[in-house]
N, CA and C atoms of all chains as a GROMACS GRO file, in nm:
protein
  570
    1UNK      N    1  -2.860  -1.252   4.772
    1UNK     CA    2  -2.798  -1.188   4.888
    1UNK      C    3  -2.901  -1.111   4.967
    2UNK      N    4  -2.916  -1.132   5.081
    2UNK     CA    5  -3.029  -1.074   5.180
    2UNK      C    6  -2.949  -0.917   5.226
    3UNK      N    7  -3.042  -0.867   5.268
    3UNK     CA    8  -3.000  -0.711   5.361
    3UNK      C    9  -2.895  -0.728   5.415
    4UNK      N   10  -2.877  -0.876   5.514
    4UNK     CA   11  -2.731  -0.858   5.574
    4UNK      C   12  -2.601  -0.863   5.542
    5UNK      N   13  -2.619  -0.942   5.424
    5UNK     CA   14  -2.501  -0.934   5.334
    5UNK      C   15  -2.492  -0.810   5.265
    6UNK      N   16  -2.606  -0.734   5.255
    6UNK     CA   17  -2.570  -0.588   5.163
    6UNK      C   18  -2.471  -0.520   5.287
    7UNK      N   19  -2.538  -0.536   5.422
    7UNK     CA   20  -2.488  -0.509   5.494
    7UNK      C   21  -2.345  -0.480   5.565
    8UNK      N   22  -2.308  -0.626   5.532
    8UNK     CA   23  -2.158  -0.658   5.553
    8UNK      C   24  -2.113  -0.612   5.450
    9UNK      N   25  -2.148  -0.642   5.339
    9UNK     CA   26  -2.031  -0.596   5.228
    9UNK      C   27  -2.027  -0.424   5.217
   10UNK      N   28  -2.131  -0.347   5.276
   10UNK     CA   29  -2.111  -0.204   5.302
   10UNK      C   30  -2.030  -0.149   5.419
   11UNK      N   31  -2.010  -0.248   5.548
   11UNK     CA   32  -1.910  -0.215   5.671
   11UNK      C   33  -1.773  -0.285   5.601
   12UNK      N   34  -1.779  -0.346   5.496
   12UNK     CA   35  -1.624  -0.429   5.509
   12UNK      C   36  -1.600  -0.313   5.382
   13UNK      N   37  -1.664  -0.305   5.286
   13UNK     CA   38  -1.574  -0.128   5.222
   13UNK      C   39  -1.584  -0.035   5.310
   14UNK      N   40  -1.596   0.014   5.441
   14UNK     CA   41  -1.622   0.134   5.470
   14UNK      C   42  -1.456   0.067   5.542
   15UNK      N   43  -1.466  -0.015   5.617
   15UNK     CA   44  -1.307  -0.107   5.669
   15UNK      C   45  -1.177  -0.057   5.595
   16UNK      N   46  -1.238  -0.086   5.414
   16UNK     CA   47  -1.111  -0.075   5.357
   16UNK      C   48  -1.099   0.040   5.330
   17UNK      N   49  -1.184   0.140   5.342
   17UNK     CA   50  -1.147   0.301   5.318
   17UNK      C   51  -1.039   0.344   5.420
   18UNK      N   52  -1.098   0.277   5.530
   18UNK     CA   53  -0.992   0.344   5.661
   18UNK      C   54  -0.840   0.294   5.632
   19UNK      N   55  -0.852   0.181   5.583
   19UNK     CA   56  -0.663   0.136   5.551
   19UNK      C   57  -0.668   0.185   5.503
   20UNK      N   58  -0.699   0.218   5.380
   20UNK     CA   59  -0.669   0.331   5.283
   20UNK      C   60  -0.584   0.479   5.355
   21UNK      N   61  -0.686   0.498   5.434
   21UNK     CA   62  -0.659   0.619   5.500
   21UNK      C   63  -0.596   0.616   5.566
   22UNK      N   64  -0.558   0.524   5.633
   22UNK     CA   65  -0.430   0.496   5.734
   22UNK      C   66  -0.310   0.521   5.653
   23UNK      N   67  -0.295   0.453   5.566
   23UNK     CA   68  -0.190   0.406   5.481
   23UNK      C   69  -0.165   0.529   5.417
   24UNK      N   70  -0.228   0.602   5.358
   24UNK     CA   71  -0.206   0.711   5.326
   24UNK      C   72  -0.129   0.816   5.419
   25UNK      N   73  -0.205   0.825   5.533
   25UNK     CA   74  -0.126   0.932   5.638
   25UNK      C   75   0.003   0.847   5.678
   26UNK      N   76   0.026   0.723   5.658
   26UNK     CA   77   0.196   0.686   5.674
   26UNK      C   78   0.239   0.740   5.605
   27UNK      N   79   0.218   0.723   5.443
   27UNK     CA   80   0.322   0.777   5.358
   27UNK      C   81   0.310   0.919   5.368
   28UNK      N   82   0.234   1.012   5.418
   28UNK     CA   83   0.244   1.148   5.370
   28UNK      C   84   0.259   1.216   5.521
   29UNK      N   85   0.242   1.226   5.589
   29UNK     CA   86   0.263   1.305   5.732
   29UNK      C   87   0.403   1.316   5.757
   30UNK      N   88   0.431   1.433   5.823
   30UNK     CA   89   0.517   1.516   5.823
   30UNK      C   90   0.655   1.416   5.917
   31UNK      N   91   0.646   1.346   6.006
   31UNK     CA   92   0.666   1.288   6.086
   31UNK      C   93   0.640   1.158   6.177
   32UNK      N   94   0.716   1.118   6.321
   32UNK     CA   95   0.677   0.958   6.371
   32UNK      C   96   0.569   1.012   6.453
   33UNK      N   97   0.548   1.080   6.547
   33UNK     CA   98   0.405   1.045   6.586
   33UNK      C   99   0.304   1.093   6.541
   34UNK      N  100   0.285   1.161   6.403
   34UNK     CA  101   0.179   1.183   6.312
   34UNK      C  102   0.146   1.056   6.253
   35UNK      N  103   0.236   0.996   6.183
   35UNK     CA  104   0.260   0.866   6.175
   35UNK      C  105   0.183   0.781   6.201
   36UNK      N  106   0.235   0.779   6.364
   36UNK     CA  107   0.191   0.661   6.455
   36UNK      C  108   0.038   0.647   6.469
   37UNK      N  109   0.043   0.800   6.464
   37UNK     CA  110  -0.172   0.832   6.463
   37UNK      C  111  -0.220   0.774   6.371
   38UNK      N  112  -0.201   0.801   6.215
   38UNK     CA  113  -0.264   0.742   6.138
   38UNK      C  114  -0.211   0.563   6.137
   39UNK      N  115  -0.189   0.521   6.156
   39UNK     CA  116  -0.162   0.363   6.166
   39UNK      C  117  -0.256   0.329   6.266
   40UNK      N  118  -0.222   0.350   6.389
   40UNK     CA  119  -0.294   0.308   6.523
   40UNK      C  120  -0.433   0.350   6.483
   41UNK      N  121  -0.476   0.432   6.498
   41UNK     CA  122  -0.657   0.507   6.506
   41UNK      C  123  -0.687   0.456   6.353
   42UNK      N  124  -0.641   0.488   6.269
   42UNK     CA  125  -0.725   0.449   6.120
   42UNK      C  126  -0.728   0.289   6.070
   43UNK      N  127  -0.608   0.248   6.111
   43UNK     CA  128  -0.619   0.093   6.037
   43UNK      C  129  -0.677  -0.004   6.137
   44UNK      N  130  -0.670   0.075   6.289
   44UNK     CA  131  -0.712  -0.043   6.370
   44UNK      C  132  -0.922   0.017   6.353
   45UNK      N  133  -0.961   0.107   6.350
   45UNK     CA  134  -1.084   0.170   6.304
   45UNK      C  135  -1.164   0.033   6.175
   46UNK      N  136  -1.065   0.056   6.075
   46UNK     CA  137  -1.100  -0.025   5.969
   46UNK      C  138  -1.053  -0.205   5.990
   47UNK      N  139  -0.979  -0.209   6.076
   47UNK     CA  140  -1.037  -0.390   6.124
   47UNK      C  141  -1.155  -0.385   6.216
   48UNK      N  142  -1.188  -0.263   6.280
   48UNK     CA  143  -1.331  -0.287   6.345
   48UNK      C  144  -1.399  -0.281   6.265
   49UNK      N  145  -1.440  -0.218   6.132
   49UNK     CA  146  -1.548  -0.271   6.057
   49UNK      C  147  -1.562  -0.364   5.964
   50UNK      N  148  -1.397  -0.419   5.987
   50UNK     CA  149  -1.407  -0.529   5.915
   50UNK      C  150  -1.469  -0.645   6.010
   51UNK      N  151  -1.432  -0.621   6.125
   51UNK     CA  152  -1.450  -0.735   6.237
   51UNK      C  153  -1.637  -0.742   6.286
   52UNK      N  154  -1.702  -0.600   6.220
   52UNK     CA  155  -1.824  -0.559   6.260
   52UNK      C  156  -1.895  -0.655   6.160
   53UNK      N  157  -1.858  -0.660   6.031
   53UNK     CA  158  -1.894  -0.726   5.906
   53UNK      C  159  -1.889  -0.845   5.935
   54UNK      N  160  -1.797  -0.947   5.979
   54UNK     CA  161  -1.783  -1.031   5.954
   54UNK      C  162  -1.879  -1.092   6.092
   55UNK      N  163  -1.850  -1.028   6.202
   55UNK     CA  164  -1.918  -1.084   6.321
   55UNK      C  165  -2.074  -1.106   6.263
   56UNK      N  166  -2.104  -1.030   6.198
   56UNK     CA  167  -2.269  -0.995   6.184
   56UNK      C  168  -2.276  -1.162   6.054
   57UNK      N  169  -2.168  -1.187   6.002
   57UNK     CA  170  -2.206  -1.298   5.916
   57UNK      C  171  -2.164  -1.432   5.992
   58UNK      N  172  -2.122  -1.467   6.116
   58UNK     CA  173  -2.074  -1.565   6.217
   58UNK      C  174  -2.188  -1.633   6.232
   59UNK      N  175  -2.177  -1.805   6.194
   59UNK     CA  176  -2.275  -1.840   6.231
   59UNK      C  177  -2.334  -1.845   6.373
   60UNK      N  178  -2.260  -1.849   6.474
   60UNK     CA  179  -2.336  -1.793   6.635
   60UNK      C  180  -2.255  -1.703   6.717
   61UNK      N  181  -2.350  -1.730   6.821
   61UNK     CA  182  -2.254  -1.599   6.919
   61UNK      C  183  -2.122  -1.607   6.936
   62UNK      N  184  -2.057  -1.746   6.982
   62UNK     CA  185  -1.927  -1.747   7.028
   62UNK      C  186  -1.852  -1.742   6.897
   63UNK      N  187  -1.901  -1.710   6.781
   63UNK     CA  188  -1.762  -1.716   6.626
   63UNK      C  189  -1.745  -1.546   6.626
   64UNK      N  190  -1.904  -1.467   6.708
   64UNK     CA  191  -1.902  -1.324   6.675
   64UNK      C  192  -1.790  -1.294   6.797
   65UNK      N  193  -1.820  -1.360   6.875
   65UNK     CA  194  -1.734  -1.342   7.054
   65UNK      C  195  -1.583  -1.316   6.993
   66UNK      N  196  -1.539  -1.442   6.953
   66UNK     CA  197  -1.361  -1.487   6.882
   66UNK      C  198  -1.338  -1.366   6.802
   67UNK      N  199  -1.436  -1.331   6.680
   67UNK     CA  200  -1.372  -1.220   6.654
   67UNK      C  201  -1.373  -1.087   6.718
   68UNK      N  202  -1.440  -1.045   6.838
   68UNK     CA  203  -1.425  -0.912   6.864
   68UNK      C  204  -1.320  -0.923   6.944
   69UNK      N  205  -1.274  -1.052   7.000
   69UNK     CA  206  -1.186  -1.091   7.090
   69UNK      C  207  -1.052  -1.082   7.017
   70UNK      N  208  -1.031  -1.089   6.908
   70UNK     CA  209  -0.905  -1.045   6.791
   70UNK      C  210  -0.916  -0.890   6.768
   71UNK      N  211  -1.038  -0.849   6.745
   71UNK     CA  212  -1.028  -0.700   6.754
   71UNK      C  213  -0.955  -0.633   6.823
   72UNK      N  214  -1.023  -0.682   6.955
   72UNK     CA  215  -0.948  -0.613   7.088
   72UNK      C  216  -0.847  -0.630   7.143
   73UNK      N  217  -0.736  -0.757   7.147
   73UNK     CA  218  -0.654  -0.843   7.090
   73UNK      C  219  -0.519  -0.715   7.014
   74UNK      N  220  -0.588  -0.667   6.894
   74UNK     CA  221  -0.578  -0.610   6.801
   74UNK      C  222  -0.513  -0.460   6.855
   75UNK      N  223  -0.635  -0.430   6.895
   75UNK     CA  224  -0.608  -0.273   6.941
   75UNK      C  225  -0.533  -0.273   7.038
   76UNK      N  226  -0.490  -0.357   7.198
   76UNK     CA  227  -0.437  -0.357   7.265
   76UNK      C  228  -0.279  -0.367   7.211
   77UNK      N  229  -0.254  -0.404   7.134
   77UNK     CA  230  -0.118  -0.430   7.042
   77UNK      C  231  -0.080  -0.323   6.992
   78UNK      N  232  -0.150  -0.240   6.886
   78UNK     CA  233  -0.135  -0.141   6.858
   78UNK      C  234  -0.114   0.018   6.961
   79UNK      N  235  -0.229  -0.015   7.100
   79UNK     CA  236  -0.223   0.092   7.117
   79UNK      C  237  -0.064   0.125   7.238
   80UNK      N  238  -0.011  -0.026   7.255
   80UNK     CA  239   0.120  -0.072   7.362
   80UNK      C  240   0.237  -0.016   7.295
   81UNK      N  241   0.238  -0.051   7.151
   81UNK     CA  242   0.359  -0.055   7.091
   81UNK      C  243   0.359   0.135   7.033
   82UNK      N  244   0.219   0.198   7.004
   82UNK     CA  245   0.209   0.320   6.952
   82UNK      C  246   0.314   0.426   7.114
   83UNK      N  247   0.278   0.367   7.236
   83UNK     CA  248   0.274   0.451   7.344
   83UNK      C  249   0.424   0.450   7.355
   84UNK      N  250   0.449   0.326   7.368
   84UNK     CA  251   0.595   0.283   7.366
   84UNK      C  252   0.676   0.364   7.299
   85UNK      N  253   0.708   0.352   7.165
   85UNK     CA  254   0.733   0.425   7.020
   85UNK      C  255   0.762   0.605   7.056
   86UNK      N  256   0.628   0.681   7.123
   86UNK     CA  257   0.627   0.814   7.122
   86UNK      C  258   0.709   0.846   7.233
   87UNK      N  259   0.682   0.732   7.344
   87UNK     CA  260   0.731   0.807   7.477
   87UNK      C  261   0.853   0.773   7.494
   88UNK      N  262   0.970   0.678   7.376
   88UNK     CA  263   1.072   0.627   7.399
   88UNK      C  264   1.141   0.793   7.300
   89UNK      N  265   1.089   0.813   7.198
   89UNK     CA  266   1.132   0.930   7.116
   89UNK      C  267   1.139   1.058   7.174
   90UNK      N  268   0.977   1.094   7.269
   90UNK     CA  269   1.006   1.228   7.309
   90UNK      C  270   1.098   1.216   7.433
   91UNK      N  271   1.150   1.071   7.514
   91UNK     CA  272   1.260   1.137   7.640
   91UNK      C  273   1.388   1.134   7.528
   92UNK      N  274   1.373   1.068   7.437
   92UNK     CA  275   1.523   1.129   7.328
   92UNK      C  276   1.489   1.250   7.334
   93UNK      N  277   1.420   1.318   7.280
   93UNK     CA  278   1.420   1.438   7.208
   93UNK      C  279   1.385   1.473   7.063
   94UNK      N  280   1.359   1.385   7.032
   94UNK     CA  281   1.271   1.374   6.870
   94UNK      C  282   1.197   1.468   6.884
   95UNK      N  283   1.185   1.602   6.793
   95UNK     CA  284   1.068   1.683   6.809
   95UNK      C  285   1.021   1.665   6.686
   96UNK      N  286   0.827   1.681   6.773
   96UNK     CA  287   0.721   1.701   6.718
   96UNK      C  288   0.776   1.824   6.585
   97UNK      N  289   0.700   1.757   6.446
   97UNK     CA  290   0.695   1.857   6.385
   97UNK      C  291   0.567   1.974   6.385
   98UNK      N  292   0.648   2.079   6.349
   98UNK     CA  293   0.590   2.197   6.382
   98UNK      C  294   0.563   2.274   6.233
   99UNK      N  295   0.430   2.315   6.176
   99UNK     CA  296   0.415   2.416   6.136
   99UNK      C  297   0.493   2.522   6.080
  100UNK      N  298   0.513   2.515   5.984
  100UNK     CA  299   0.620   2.666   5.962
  100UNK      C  300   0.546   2.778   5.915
  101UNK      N  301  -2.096  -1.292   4.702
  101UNK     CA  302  -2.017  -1.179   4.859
  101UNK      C  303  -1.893  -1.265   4.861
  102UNK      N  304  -1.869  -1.389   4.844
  102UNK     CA  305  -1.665  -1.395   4.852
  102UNK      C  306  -1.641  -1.386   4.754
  103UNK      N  307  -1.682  -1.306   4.631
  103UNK     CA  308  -1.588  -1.288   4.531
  103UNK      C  309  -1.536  -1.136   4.575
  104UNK      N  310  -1.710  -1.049   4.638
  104UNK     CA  311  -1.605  -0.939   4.711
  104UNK      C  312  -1.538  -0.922   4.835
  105UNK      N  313  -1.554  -1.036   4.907
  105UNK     CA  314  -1.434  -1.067   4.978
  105UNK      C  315  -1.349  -1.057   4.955
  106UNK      N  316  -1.298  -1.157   4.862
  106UNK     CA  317  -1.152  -1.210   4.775
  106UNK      C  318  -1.118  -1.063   4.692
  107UNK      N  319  -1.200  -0.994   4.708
  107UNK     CA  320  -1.167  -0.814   4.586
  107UNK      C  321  -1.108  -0.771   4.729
  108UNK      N  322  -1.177  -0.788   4.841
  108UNK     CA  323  -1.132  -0.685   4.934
  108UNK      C  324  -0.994  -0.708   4.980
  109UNK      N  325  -0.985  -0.845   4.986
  109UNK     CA  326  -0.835  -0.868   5.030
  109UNK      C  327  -0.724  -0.857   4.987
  110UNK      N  328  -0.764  -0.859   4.813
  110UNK     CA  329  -0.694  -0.798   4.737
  110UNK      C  330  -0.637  -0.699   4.727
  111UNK      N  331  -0.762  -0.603   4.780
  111UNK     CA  332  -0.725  -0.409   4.752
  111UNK      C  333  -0.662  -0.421   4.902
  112UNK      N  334  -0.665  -0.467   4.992
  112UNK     CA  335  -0.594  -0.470   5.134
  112UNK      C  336  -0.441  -0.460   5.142
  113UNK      N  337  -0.399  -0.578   5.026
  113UNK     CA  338  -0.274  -0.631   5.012
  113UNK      C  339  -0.202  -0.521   4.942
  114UNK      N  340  -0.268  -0.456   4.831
  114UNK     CA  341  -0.192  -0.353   4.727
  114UNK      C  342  -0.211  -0.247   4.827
  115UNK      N  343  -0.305  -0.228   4.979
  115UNK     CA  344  -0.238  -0.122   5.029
  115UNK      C  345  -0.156  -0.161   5.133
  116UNK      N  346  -0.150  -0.228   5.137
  116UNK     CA  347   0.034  -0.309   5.204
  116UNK      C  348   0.144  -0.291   5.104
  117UNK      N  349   0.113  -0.346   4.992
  117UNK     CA  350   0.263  -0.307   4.932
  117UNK      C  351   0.293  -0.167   4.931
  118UNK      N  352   0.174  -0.050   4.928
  118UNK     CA  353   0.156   0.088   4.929
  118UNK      C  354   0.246   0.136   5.037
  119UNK      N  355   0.215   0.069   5.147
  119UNK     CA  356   0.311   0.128   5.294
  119UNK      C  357   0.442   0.113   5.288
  120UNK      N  358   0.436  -0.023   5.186
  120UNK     CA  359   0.603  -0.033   5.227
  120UNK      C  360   0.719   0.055   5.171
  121UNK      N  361   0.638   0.182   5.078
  121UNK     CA  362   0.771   0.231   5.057
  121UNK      C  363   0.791   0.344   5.183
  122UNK      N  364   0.706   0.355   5.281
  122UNK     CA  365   0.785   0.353   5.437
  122UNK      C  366   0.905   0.325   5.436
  123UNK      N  367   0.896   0.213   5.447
  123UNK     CA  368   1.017   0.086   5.535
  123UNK      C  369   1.139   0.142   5.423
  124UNK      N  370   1.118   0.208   5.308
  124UNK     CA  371   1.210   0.265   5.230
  124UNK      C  372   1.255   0.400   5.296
  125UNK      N  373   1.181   0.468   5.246
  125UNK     CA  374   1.220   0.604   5.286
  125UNK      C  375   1.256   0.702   5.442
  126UNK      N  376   1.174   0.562   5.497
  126UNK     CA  377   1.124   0.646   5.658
  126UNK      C  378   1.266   0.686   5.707
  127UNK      N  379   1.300   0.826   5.754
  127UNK     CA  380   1.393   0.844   5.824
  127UNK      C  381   1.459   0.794   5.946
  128UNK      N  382   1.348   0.768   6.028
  128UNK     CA  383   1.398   0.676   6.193
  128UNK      C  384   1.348   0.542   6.156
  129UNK      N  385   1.421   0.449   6.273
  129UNK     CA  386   1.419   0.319   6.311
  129UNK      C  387   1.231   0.305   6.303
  130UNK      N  388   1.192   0.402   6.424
  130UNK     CA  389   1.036   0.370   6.410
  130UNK      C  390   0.961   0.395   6.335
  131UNK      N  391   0.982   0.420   6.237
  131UNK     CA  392   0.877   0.481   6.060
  131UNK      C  393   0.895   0.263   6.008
  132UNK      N  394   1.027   0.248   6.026
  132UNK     CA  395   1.018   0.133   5.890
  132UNK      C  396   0.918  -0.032   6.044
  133UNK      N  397   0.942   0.068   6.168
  133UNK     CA  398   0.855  -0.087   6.256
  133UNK      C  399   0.734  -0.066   6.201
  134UNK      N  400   0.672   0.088   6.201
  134UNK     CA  401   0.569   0.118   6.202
  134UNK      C  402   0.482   0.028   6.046
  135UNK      N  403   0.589   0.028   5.970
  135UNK     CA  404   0.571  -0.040   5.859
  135UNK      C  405   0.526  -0.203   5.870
  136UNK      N  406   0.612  -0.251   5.971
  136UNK     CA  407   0.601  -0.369   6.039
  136UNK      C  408   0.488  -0.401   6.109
  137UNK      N  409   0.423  -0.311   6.159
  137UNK     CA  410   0.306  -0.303   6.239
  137UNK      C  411   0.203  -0.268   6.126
  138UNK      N  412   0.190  -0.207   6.033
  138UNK     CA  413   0.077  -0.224   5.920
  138UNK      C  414   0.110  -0.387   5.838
  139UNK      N  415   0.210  -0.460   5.838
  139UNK     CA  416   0.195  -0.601   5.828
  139UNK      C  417   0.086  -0.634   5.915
  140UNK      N  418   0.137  -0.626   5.993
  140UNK     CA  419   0.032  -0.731   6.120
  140UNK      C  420  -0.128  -0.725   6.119
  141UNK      N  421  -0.145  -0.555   6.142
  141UNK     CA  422  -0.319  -0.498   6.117
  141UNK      C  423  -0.349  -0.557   6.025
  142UNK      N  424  -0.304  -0.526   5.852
  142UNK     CA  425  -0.354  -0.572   5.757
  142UNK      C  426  -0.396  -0.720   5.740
  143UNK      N  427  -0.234  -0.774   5.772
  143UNK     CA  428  -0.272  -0.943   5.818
  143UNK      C  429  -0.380  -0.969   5.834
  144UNK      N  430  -0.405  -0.936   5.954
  144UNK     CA  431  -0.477  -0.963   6.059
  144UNK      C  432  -0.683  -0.957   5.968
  145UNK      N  433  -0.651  -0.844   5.950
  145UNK     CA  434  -0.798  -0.784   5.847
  145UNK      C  435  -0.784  -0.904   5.727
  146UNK      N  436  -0.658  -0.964   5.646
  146UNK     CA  437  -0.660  -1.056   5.561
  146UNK      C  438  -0.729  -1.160   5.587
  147UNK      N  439  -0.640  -1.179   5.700
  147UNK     CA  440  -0.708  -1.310   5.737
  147UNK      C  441  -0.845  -1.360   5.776
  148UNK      N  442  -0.875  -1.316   5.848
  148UNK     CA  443  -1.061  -1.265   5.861
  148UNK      C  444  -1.100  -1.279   5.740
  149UNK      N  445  -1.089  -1.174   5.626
  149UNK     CA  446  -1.167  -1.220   5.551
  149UNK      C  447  -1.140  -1.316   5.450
  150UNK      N  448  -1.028  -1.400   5.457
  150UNK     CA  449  -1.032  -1.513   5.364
  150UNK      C  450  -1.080  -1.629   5.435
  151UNK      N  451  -1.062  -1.653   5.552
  151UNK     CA  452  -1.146  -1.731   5.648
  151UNK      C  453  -1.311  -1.685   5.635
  152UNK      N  454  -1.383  -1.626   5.626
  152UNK     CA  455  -1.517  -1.600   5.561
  152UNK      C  456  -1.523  -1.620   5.445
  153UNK      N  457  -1.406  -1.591   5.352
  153UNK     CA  458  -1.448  -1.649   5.243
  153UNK      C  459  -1.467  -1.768   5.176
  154UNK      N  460  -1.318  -1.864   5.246
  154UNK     CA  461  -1.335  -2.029   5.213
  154UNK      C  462  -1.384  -2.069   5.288
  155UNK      N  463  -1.434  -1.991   5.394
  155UNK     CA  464  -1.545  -2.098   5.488
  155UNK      C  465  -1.406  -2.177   5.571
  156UNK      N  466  -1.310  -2.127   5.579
  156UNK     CA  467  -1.187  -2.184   5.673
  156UNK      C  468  -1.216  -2.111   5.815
  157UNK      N  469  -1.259  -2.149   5.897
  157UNK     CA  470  -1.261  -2.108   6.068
  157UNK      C  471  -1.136  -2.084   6.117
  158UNK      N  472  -1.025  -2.196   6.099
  158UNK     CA  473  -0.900  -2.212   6.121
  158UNK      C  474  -0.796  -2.090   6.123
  159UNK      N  475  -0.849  -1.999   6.005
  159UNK     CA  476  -0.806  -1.916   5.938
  159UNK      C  477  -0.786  -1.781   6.086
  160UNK      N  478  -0.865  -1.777   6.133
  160UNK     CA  479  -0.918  -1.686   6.261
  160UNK      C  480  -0.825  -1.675   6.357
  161UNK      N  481  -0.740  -1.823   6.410
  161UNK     CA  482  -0.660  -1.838   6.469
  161UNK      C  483  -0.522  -1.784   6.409
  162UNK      N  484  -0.535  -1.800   6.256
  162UNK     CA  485  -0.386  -1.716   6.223
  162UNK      C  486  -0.416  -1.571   6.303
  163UNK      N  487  -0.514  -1.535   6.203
  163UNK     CA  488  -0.529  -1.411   6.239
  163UNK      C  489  -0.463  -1.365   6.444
  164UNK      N  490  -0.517  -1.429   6.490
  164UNK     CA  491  -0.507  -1.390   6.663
  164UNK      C  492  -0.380  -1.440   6.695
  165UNK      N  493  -0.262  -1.532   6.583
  165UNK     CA  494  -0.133  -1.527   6.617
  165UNK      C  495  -0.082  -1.379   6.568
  166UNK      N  496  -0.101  -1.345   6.443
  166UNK     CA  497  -0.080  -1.207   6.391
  166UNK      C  498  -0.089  -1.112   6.496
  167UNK      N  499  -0.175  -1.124   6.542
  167UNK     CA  500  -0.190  -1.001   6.668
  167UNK      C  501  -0.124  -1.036   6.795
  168UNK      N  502  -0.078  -1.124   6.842
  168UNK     CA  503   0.054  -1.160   6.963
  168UNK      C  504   0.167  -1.154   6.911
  169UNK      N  505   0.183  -1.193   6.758
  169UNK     CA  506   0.312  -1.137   6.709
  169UNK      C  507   0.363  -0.985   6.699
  170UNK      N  508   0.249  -0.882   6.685
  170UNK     CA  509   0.230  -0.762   6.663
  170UNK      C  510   0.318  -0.725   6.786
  171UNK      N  511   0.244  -0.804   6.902
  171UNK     CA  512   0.252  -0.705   7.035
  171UNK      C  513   0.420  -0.741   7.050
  172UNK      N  514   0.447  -0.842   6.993
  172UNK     CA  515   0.599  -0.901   7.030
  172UNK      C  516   0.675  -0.814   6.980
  173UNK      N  517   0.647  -0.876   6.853
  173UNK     CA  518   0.745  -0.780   6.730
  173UNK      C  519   0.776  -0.631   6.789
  174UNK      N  520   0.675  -0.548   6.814
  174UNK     CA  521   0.683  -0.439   6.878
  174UNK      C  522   0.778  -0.370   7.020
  175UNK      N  523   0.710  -0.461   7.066
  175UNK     CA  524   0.800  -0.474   7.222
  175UNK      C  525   0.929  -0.508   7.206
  176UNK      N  526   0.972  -0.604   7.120
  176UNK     CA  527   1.110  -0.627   7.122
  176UNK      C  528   1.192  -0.524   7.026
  177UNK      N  529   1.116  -0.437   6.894
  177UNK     CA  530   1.163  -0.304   6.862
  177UNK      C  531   1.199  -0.233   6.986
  178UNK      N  532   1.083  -0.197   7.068
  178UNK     CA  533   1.130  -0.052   7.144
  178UNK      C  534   1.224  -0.112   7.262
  179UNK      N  535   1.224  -0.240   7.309
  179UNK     CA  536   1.333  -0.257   7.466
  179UNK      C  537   1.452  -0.266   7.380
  180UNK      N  538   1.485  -0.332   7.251
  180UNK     CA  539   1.608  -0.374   7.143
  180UNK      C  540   1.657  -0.252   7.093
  181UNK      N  541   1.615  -0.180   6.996
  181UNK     CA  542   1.660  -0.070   6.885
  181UNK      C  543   1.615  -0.003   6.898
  182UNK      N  544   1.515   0.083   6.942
  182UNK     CA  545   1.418   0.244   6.960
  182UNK      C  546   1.526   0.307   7.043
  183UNK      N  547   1.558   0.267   7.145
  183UNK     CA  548   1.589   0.392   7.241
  183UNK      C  549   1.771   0.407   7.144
  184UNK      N  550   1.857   0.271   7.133
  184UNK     CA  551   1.970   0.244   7.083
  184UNK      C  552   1.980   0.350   6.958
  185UNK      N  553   1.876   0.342   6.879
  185UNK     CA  554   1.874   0.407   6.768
  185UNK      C  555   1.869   0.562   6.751
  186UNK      N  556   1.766   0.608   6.866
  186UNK     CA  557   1.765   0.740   6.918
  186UNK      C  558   1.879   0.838   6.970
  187UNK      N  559   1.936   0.736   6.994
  187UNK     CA  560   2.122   0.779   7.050
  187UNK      C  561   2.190   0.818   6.943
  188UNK      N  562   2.199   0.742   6.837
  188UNK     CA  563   2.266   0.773   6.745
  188UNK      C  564   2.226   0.833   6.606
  189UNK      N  565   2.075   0.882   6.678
  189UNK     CA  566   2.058   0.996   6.554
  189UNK      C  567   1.922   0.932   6.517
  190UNK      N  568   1.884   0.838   6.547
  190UNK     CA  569   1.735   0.766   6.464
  190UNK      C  570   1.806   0.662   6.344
   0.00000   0.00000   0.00000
């Protein structure tokens, strides 16, 4: 295995830390748009380094192109449906949790 | 490196089943989509890397249906059941 593969296989665990961490702040945060934060920002974070890893092992430009193009793909999905989600709750009236 | 591929996708999946006790407990409609929407990401990260790992290209294209399904799946939560659900309490 050359440097770049040490490489990749060090951005694609640093990838799965962030699901980790995503996944974690689903189950434990107080509330939906605490929630929504850790899903959106952490798990889509950790497909970028999964997508960083893998691009760097693509045999040419246009396989690295396709995947950043799913990345982004990716995040645009997440960040439509996150906006959607908060701003349909706060004209309900869902309140932010607060601190006691 | 695809055997730790095939490890990673592994530990990916057990933190998918991890989320789903969300889709259990979550109090509102949008906790158990949100659950629905860590399908898709994760997917999405699956797929990638089992396509690097068998050397399947093909695999890539799931992946980039995963992510138009995301945006669907989503969209048709919040115009369908988000606001409906909010009415009657979450």
């Amino acid at each position: 295995m050359g440097w770049l593969d040490w490489l990749s296989a060090g951005l694609v665990s640093v990838g799965a830390f962030f699901f980790l961490a995503g996944t974690v702040g689903l189950l434990r945060f107080p509330d939906v748009y605490t929630r929504l934060h850790a899903l959106t920002k952490a798990d889509n974070l950790g497909l970028g380094f999964v997508v960083a890893a893998l691009a760097l092992q693509a045999p040419d430009l246009s396989g690295a192109f396709k995947l950043l193009a799913i990345w982004t793909l990716a995040l645009f999905a997440s960040v439509t449906v996150a906006h959607l989600v908060a701003r349909a709750a706060l004209r309900e009236g869902l309140e932010p949790w607060r601190r006691r | 490196m695809n055997a730790f591929l095939f490890g990673v996708a592994i530990f990916l999946l057990a933190n998918l089943a991890a989320g789903l006790v969300r889709i259990m407990r979550g109090p509102t409609a949008a906790d158990r989509m949100l659950a629905a929407q860590l399908f898709a990401t994760t997917g999405i990260a699956v797929m990638l890397l089992l396509a690097e790992a068998l050397a399947q290209p093909a695999a890539q294209d799931v992946a980039l249906i995963f992510a138009v399904l995301a945006v669907l799946s989503g969209l048709a939560f919040v115009r369908r059941v988000w606001g409906k659900a909010l009415k009657e309490g979450g």
